[in-house]
C-alpha positions in Angstrom: 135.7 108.3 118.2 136.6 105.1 116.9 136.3 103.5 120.3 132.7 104.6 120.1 132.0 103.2 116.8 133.4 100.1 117.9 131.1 100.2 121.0 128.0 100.7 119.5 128.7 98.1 116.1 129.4 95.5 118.8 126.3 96.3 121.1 123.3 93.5 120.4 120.8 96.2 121.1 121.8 97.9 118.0 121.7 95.1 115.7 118.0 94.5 116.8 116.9 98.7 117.0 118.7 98.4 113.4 116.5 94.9 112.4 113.2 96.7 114.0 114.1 100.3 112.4 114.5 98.6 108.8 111.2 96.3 109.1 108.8 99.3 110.3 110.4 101.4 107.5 110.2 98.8 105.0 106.3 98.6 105.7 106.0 102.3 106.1 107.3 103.3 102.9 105.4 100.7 100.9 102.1 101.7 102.6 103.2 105.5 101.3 104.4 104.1 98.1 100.8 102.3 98.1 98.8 104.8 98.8 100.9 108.3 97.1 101.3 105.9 93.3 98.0 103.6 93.5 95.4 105.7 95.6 94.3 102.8 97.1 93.8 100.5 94.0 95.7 97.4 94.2 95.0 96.7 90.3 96.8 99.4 89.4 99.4 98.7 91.9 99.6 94.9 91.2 99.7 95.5 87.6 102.6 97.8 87.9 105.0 96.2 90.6 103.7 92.7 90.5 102.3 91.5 86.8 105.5 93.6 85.0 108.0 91.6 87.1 109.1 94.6 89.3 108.0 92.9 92.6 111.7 91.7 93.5 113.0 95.3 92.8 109.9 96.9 95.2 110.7 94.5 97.8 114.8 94.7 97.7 114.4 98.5 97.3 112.4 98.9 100.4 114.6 96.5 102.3 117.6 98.4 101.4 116.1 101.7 102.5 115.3 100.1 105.9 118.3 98.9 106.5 120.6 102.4 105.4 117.7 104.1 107.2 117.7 101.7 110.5 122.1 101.8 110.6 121.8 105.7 110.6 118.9 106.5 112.7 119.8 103.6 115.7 123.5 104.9 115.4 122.9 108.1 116.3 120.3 106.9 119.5 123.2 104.5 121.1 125.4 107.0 120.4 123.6 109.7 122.4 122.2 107.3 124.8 126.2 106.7 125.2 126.8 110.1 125.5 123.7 110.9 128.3 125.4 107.9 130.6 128.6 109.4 130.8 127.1 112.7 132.0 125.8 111.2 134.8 
């Protein structure tokens, strides 16, 4: 199990499906964000997140998320792309 972990931590390709995983989530989320708080008005939206100094905490929120979101999710892929290899 640990040999695995190691494995996949070390593999390149995870670093950069964890990278691409956190940057599509990161612009996902804020879109939802966008649309489910503001309904598509950016005054509102700029006057909350951006005019009342909240802007860093929107954008290190969503960068967080991505990135906890992108280590799970592209763990679980190597690991059962991993897995599916040595079946064959």
């Amino acid at each position: 199990m640990w040999k695995m972990f190691k494995t996949i931590l070390s593999s390149e390709n995870y670093w950069r499906s964890v990278l691409r995983l956190a940057f599509l989530f990161a612009i996902v989320f804020a879109v939802v964000v966008y649309v489910g708080e503001a309904k598509f008005d950016w005054e509102y939206f700029s006057a909350k997140y951006i005019n009342e100094g909240r802007w860093f905490t929107f954008f290190r929120s969503r960068v967080l998320g991505g990135l906890v979101y992108g280590l799970f999710v592209s763990y679980f892929f190597q690991r059962r792309k991993i897995l599916e290899d040595r079946v064959k």
